[in-house]
C-alpha positions as CSV (number, residue, x, y, z in Angstrom):
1,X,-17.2,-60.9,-39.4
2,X,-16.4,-59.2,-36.4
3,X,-14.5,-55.9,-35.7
4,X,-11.0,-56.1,-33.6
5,X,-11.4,-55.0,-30.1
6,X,-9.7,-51.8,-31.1
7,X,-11.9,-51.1,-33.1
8,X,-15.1,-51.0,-30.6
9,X,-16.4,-48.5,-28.4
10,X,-16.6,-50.4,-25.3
11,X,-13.8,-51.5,-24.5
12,X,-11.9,-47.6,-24.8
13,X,-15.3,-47.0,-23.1
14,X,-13.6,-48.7,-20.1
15,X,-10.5,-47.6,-20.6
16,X,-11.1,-43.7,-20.4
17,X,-13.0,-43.8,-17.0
18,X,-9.8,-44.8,-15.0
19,X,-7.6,-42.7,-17.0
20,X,-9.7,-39.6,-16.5
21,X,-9.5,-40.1,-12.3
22,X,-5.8,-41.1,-12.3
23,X,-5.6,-37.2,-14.6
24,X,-7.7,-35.7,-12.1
25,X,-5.7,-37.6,-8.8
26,X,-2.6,-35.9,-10.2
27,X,-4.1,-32.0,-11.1
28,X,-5.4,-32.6,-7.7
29,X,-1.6,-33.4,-6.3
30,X,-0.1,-30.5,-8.1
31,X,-2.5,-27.6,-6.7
32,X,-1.7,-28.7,-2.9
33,X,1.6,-28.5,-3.8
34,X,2.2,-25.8,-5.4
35,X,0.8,-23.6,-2.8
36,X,1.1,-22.8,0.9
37,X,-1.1,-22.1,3.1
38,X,-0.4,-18.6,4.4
39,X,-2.5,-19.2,8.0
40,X,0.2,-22.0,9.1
41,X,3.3,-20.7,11.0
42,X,6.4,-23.1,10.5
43,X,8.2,-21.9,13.5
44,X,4.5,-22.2,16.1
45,X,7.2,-22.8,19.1
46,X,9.0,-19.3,18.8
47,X,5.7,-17.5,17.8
48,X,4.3,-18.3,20.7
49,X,7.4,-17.4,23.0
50,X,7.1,-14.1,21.6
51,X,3.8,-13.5,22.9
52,X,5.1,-13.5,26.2
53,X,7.8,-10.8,25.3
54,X,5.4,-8.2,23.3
55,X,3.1,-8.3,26.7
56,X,5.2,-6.5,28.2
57,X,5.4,-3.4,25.2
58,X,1.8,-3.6,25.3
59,X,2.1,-2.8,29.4
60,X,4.8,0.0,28.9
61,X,1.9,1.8,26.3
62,X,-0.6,1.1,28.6
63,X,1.5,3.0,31.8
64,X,2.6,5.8,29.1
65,X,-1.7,6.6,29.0
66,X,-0.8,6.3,24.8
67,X,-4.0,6.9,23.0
68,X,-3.9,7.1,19.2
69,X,-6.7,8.3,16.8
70,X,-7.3,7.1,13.4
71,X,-8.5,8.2,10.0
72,X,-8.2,6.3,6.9
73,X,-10.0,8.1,3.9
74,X,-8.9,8.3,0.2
75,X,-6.2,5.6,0.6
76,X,-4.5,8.1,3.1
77,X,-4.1,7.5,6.4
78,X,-3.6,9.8,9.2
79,X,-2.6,8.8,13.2
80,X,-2.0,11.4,16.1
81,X,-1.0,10.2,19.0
82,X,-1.5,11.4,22.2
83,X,0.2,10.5,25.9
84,X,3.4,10.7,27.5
85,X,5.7,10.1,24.2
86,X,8.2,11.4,22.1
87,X,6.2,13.5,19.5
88,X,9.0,13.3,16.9
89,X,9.8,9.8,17.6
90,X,8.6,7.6,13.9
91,X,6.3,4.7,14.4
92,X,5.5,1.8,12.9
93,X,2.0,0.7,11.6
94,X,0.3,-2.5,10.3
95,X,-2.3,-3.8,8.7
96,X,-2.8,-7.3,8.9
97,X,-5.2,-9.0,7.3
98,X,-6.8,-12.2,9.1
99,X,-6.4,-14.8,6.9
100,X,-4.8,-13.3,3.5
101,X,-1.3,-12.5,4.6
102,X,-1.0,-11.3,0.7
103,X,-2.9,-8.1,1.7
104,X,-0.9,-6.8,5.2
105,X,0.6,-3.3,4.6
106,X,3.3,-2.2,7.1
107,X,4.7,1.2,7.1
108,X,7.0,3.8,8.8
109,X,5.7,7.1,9.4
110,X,7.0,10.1,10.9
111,X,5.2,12.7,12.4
112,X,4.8,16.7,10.9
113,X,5.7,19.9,13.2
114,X,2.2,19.1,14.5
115,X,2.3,16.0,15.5
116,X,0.4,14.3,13.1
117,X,1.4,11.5,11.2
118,X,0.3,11.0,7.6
119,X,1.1,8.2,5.0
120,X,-0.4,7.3,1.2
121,X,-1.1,3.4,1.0
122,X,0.7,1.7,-1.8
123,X,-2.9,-0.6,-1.9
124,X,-6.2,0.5,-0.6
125,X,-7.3,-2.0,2.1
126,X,-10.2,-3.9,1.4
127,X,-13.4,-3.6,3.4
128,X,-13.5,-6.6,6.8
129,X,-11.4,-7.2,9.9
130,X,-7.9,-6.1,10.2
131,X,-5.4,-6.5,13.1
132,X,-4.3,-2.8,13.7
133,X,-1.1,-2.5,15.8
134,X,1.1,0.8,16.1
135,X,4.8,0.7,17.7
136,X,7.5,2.9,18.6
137,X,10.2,2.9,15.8
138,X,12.7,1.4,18.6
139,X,10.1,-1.2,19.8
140,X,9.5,-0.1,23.3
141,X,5.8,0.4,23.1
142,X,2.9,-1.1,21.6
143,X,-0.8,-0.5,20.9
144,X,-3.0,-3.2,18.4
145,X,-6.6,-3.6,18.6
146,X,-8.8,-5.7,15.8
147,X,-10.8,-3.4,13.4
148,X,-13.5,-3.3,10.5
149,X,-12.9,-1.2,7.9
150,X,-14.4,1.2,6.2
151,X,-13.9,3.6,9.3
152,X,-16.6,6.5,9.6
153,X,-15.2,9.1,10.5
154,X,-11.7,8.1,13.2
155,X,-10.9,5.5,15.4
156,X,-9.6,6.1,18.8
157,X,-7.0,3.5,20.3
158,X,-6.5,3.5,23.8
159,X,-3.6,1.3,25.4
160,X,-4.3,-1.1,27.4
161,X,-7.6,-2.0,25.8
């Protein structure tokens, strides 16, 4: 006598092998999903408008002669400045990170009765290419320049460059 189909190995045999891609179509589903792509800008249009307006920051550095010169050592980071600027004036500074926009660091620093600006990272920066750029607090300057850390010894910024 015969066992009842159920019963047999073949036939669940045939049965798993679909079931096992349509599992694996819809884990597949869920991890695009779930997460975004941090390189894609929803708003391209006004990014690229902007470009056109931070030119002209980068200009105003350049005519200002700004040249900045970095140290990062010990998770500390320390920026004089030197041109025709406001010494006490604070300025912004980011680190952006290429492709892993969970890594940038911004920060505000202000300056010491020697001009010299020192901040502590909340996260050391891991070794590669970062996008440097350094601001006046009030926007009307600019300097950026693409870097590899770990720095030597300092890294000189020059406007305009």
């Amino acid at each position: 006598m015969q066992r009842p189909w159920y019963q047999q190995f073949w036939p669940w045999f045939l049965i798993v092998l679909p079931l096992c891609a349509v599992a694996a179509s819809l884990y597949t589903f869920h991890l695009a999903s779930s997460g975004a792509d941090s390189m894609v800008v929803d708003d391209y249009y006004k990014k690229g408008r902007a470009i056109n307006q931070d030119l002209s920051e980068l200009k105003t550095a350049a005519e200002l002669g700004l040249v900045a010169e970095l140290r990062y050592q010990d998770d500390q980071i320390v920026l004089e400045i030197a041109g025709r600027h406001n010494n006490g004036e604070a300025v912004r500074l980011y680190f952006t990170h290429p492709t892993l926009a969970k890594q940038d660091q911004q920060m505000l620093m202000t300056s010491d009765a020697g001009g010299v600006y020192r901040e502590r990272l909340e996260q050391p920066l891991m070794k590669g290419q970062w996008n440097l750029q350094i601001e006046a607090f009030d926007g009307h300057w600019r300097m950026q320049k693409r870097i590899s850390l770990p720095i030597a010894d300092r890294l000189i910024i020059r406007a305009g460059s």
